[in-house]
N, C-alpha and C positions, 0 to 999 in steps of 0.2 A: 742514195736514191731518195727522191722527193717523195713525199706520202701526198696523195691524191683527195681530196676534198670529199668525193663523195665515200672513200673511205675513215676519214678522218672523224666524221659527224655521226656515225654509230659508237665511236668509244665516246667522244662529247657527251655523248646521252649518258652515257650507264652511269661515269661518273658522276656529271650533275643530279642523274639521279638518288644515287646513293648518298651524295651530301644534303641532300632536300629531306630524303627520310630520313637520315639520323639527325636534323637538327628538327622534324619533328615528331620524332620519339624523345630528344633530348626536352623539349617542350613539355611533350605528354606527361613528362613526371619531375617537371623541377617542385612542386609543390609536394611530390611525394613523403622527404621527410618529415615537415609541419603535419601532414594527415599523420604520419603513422605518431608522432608526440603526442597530438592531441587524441590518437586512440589508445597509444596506453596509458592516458593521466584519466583516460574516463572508464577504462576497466581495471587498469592496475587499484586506483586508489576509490574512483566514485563506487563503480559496482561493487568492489570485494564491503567496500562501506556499507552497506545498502542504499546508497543515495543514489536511485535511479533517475530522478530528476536532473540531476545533474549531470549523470553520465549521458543520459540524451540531450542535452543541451551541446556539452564538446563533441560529439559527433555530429549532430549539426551543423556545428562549425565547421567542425573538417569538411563534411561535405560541401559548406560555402567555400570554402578554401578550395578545393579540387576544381568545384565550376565546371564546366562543362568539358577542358581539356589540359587542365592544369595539373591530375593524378594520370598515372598508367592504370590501366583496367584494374588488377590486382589487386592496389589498393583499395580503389573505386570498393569492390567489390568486399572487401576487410574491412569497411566502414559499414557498409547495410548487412555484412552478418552478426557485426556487434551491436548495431540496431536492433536485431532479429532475437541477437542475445538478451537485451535490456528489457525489449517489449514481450517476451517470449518466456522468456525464464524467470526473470524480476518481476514483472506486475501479471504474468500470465495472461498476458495478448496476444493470445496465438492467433489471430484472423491477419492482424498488424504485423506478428512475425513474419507469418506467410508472405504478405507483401515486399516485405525488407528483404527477403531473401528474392523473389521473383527478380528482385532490381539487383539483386548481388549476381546472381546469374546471365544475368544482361552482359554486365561489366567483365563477367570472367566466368564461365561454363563450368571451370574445374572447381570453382569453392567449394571448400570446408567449412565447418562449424570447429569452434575455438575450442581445441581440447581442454579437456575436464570443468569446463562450462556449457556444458552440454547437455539434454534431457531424453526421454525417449521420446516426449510429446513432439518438441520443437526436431528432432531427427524424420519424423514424420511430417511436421508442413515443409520439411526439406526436401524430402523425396513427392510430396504433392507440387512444391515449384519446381521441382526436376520436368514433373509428367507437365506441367503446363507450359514451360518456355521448351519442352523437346531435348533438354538434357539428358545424360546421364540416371539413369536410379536404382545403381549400384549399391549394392551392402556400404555401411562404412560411412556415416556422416562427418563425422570428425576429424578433423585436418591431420591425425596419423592414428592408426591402430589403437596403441597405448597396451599397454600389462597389464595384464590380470593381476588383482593387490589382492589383499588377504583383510578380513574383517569381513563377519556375516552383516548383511543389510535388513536384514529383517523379511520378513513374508511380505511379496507387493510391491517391495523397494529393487531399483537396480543396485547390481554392487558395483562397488567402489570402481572405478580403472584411473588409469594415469599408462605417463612415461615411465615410471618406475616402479619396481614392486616395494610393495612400505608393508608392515607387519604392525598393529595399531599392539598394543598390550592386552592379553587376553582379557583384565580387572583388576578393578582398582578397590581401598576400602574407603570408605566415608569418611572426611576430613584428613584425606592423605595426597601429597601433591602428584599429579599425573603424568610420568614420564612420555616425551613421545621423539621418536629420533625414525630420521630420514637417509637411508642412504642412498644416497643420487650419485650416478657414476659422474667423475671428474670430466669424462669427454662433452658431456651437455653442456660444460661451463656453465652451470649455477654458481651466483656470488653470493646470495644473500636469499634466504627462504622464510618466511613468514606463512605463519600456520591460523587457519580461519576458524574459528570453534564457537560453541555455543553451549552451557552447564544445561544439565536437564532441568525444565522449568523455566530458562532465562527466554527473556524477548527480543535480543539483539544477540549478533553474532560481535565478538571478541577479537581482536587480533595479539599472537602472542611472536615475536621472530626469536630465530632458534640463531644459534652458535653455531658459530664451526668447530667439529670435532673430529677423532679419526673414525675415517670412514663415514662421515656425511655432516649432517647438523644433528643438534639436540638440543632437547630442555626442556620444562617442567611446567605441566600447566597451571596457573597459581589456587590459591585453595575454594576462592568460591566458586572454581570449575568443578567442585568434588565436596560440595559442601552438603549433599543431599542424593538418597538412593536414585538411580535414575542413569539414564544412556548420557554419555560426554561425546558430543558430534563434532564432530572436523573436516577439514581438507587441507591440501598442502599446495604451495606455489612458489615454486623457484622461478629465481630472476636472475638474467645477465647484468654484467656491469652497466647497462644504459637503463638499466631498470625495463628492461623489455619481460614477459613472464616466457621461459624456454622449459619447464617443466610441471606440471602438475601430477598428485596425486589423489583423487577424491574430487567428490564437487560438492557444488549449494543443495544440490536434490538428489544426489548418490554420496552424503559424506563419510568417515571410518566412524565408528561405534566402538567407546568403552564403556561395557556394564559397572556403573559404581555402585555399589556393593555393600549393605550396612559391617557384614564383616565377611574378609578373605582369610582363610587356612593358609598358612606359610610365609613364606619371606614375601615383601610386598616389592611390585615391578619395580626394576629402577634401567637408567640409562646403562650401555654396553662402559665396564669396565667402572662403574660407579658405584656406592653404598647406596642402600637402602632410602629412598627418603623419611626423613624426620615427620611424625605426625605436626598437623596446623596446628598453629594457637588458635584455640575458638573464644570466643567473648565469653563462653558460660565457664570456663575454664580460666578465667582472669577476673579478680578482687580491681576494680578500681587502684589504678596505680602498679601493680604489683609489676618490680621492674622482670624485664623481657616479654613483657604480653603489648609492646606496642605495637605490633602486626598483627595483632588479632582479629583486626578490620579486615581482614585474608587482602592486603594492597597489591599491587602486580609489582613485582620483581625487577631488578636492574634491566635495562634495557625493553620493559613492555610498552607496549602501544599507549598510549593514554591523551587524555586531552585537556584534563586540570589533575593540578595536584594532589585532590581527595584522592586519585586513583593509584595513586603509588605508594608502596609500602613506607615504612618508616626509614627517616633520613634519605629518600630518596623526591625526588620534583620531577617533575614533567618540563622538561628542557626540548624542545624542537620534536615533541610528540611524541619525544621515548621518557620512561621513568631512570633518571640519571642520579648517580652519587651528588648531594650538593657539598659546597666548600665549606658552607659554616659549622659548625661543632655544634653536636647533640647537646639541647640542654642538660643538665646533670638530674636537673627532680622533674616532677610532671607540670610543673607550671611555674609560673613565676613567686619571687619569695617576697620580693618586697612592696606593701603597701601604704601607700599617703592616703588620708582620707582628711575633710574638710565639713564640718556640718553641723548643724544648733540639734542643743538638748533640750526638753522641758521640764521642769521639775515640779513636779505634785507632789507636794507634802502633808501628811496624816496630823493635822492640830487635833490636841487630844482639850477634854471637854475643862474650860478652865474659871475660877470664879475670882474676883478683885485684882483681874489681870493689869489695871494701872494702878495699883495699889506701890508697886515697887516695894515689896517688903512690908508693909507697912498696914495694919489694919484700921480700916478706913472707920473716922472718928475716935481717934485712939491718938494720945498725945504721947504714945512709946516709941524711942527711935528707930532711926529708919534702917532697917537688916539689910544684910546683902542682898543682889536686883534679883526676882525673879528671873523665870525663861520667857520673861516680854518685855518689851518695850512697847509703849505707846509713845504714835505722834500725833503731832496735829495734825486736822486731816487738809489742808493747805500749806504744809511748808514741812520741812525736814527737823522743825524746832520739837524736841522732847517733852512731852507730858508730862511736868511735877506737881499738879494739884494733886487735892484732897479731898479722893472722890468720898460722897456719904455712901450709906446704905440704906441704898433704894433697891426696892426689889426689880427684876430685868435689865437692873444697869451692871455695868464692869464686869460684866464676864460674856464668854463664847460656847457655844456649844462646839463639838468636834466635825471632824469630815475633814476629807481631801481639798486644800487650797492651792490655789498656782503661788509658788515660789518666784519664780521667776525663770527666765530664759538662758545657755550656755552660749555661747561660742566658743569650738572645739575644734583643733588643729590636732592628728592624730599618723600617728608611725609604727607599723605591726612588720617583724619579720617573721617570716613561716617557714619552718621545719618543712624535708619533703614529708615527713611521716604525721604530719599536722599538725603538731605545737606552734604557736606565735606569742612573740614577746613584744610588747609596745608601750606605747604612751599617751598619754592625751595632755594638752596643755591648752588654754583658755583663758577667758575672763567672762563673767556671769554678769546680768541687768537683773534687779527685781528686789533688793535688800534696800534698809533706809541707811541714806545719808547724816547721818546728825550734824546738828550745827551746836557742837558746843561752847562756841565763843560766845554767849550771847550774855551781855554780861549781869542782868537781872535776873540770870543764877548762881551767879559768884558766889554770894554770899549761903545761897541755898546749898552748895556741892561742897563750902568750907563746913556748915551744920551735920555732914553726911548724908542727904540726900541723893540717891542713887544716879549713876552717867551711866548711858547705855553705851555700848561702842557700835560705831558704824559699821555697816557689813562690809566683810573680807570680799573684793569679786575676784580674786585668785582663784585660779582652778590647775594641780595639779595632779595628774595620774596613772602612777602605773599599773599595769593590766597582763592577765596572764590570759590565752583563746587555747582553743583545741578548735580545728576547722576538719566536717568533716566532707568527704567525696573528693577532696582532693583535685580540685580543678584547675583547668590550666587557663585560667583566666582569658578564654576566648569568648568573641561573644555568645551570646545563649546558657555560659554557664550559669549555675546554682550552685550555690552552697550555706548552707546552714552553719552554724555556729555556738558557744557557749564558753563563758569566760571569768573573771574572777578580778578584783582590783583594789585599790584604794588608795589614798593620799591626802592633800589637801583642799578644804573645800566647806562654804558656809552656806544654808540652803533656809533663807527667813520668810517664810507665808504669814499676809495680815490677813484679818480681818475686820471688819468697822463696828467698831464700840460706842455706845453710848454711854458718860459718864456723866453723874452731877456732881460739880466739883463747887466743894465749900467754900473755897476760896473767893470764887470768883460770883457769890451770893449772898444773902442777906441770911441771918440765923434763920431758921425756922422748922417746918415739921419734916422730919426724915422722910416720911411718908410717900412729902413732894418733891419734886426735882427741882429745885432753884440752881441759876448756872449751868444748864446743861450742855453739855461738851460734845462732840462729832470728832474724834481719835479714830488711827488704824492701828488695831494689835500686832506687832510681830512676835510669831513664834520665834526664836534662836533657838537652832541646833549649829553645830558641828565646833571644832572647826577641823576635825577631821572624821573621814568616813572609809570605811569598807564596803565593796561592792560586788553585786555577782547577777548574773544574766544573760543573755542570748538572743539571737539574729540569725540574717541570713545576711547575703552578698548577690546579688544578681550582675551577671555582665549584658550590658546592652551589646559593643562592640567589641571587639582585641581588645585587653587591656583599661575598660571605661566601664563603670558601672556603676551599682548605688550601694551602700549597706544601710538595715533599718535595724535598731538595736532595743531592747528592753531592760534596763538596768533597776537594780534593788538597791539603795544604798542606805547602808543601817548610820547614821550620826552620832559622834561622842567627839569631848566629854559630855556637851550637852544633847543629850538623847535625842534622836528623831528621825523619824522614816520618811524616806522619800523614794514615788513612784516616777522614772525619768526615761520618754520615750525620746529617741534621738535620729534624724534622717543625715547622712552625710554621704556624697557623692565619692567614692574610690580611683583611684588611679593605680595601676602595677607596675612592678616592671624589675 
């Protein structure tokens, strides 16, 4: 039997019409999953951050993204209550919430408010956009009921709710870690729970994520959450595998409360089926160095939230925004052992007060042989050639009064290893500028050095020396360190300060009255000491950066066999490692 045309064209219709609506409903929401990613990267991560700023910037977006028919209503309407959330809850703009929501009600009559970010204020412009777009204003602003949790909120405050009942720990004591464990039934499908907290006193809220254990997650809030009497505030947020949030317990403005406590009677909280936790290491409780107080900094624990490395406890790094185990091996002491240094010393030497100091043995006018050389030598004061006249006695010639004179300058090349417990053993090795060079080839004194006439010897500019420190604070040679010091040494080493002499030398004058200076002479006196010395003195160490910095030292070095004191400040740049 033929089907007849004018009944043919009423099933024509139904069909074409039902492919024209679902492709566009198919329409309506192909951009739905891009909104809902970019609404949970701006409450999963911006809000629970407090970076509201941000959070309403991705929600903006999504809403460019939706456009005018590119979400289904639903969504539409999940993006202006996390609006509602941001402007509402976060900066407290409730006039601006009220709108978010008026526009979320457009989109979709039945919305909710995002459980456990939720307030009573903003649950109120929610029932005011109800009365004014003709909605619903029904009990019940939040997208499901949620449980009753346990934890008093204090007088004025809402209490806690959520999807689940959570039981916060009655109290904790002061510098003791704060157990907190969630148990979330298995059928919600939470994969992953991170807990929002805040120490009494702090100015940012914390994120700490918990473990999986039996019967839910758990784990321990790390010590500067409990470093001080006062409430420890929280909240909890389970997440599915896409990282969507599918449970909360607690919020930003209703969160659990634990009393920290200067001191608790009895066994202290710990997680289900766990010891006790161990008291913190506190700083006032650790000597510089003293090994196992390197967490004393109370750092966050394996796996905590962080965003540089200051923030994780010891041996652990901030790898991809959790505090993770690193591969390298603990150093063994608290800082590095070995130090290079490079750097000039100056020698001030004490000339003690001296008379017939070119005399060399010999007293002047005095035809008696010439005795072994005093502790001078004179030169001339333009050449390296030695002084053998025959000065008279004139009053204010050939002699010095005393006082501090420059020696001369070091170059010092230096090697310290350090003990972790502070001892350092090292070196120093050099060569000195500031001694006279004699020229004793010269040969019109042959004859005078075959008579015994005294030969000075040239200065040693050798510098060797070993050195004993004790360093104290024990620093790990990063930069900003200090450290002080004090040490002990000696070795090889010749340290000759002149002075400029006026001598009348007979030689080089006609007879006449002692009185007067005929021949008068322009010599520089050197003092000789050493040619070796004992030493002792102290410094510190400053690091500029890792491993770079200066030491400035103060050295005493007593000279023998020939006597002499010398005052020797020294700057040399450090290196570690």
């Amino acid at each position: 039997m033929a089907l007849r045309p004018q009944k043919l064209l009423p099933a024509l219709t139904v069909l074409l019409s039902f492919g024209l609506f679902s492709n566009l409903a198919d329409a309506a929401g192909k951009k739905d999953k891009d909104a809902q990613k970019l609404i949970s990267q701006a409450m999963d991560d911006d809000y629970l951050n407090v970076e509201f700023d941000k959070a309403e910037a991705k929600l903006k977006k999504a809403l460019d993204t939706c456009g005018a028919s590119n979400c289904s209503p639903e969504v539409l309407a999940k993006i202006h209550v996390a609006l509602a959330t941001v402007h509402g809850v976060g900066e407290q703009k409730l006039d601006v919430a009220k709108s978010d929501l008026v526009n979320a009600l457009k989109a979709d009559p039945n919305v909710k408010l995002i459980d456990g970010l939720s307030t009573p204020e903003l649950e109120a412009k929610l029932k005011e956009a109800q009365a004014e777009t003709g909605g619903s204003t029904g009990e019940g602003g939040s997208s499901e009921g949620g449980a009753s949790t346990g934890g008093s909120s204090g007088s004025g405050t809402p209490a806690p709710q959520g999807d689940f009942t959570h039981e916060p720990v009655p109290e904790q004591e002061v510098h003791y870690p704060v157990p907190v464990f969630a148990a979330i039934p298995e059928e919600i499908g939470v994969t992953k729970v991170v807990v929002r907290y805040k120490a009494y006193g702090g100015t940012k809220w914390e994120t700490l994520a918990l473990e999986k254990m039996d019967g839910g997650f758990g784990g321990e809030f790390p010590c500067d959450a409990s470093s001080s009497s006062g409430d420890l505030k929280y909240y909890i947020i389970g997440s599915d595998e896409s990282g969507t949030p599918v449970a909360t317990a607690g919020s930003l403005k209703a969160p659990f409360k634990v009393p920290i406590r200067s001191k608790v009677e009895g066994d202290k909280a710990s997680l289900p089926g766990k010891p006790a936790p161990k008291r913190c290491i506190v700083k006032e409780d650790c000597p510089p160095g003293l090994p196992g107080c390197e967490g004393a900094s109370g750092g966050k624990p394996e796996g905590g939230i962080c965003d540089e490395n200051a923030e994780c406890a010891s041996g652990l790094a901030c790898l991809n925004g959790e505090c993770t185990p690193t591969d390298e091996e603990t150093p063994s002491g608290p800082g590095k052992h070995s130090v290079i240094s490079a750097g000039v010393q100056f020698d001030l030497a004490y000339i003690g007060d001296g008379a017939n100091v070119c005399s060399g043995g010999k007293m002047p006018d005095s035809d008696a042989a010439w005795t072994s050389p005093a502790n001078y030598v004179c030169t001339y004061a333009d050449s390296n050639e030695q002084f053998r006249g025959d000065p008279r006695l004139v009053k204010g010639t050939n002699g010095i009064s005393g006082g501090l004179g420059l020696g001369g300058i070091r170059f010092l090349a230096g090697y310290d290893y350090f003990f972790d417990f502070g001892l350092g053993l090292g070196a120093r090795v050099g060569f000195a500028l500031g001694g006279p060079s004699l020229d004793d080839s010269i040969s019109t004194h042959k004859e005078e050095q075959k008579q015994g006439y005294p030969t000075g010897s040239s200065f040693l500019p050798v510098h060797a020396e070993a050195r004993a420190s004790w360093r104290f604070l024990h620093p790990t040679m990063q930069g900003g360190d200090f450290a002080p010091h004090v040490f002990v040494g000696g070795g090889i080493a010749q340290v000759n300060a002149s002075v400029p002499v006026t001598v009348c030398n007979s030689t080089a004058a006609e007879a006449g009255d002692n009185a007067k200076c005929y021949g008068e002479t322009k010599v520089s006196a050197y003092q000789l000491t050493g040619l070796s010395f004992a030493s002792f003195g102290g410094g510190a160490t400053y690091m500029f950066i890792d491993n770079f910095g200066v030491s400035l030292d103060l050295k005493f070095m007593v000279m023998f066999p020939t006597v002499g004191f010398v005052i020797a400040p020294s700057l040399s740049p450090v290196v570690s490692f």
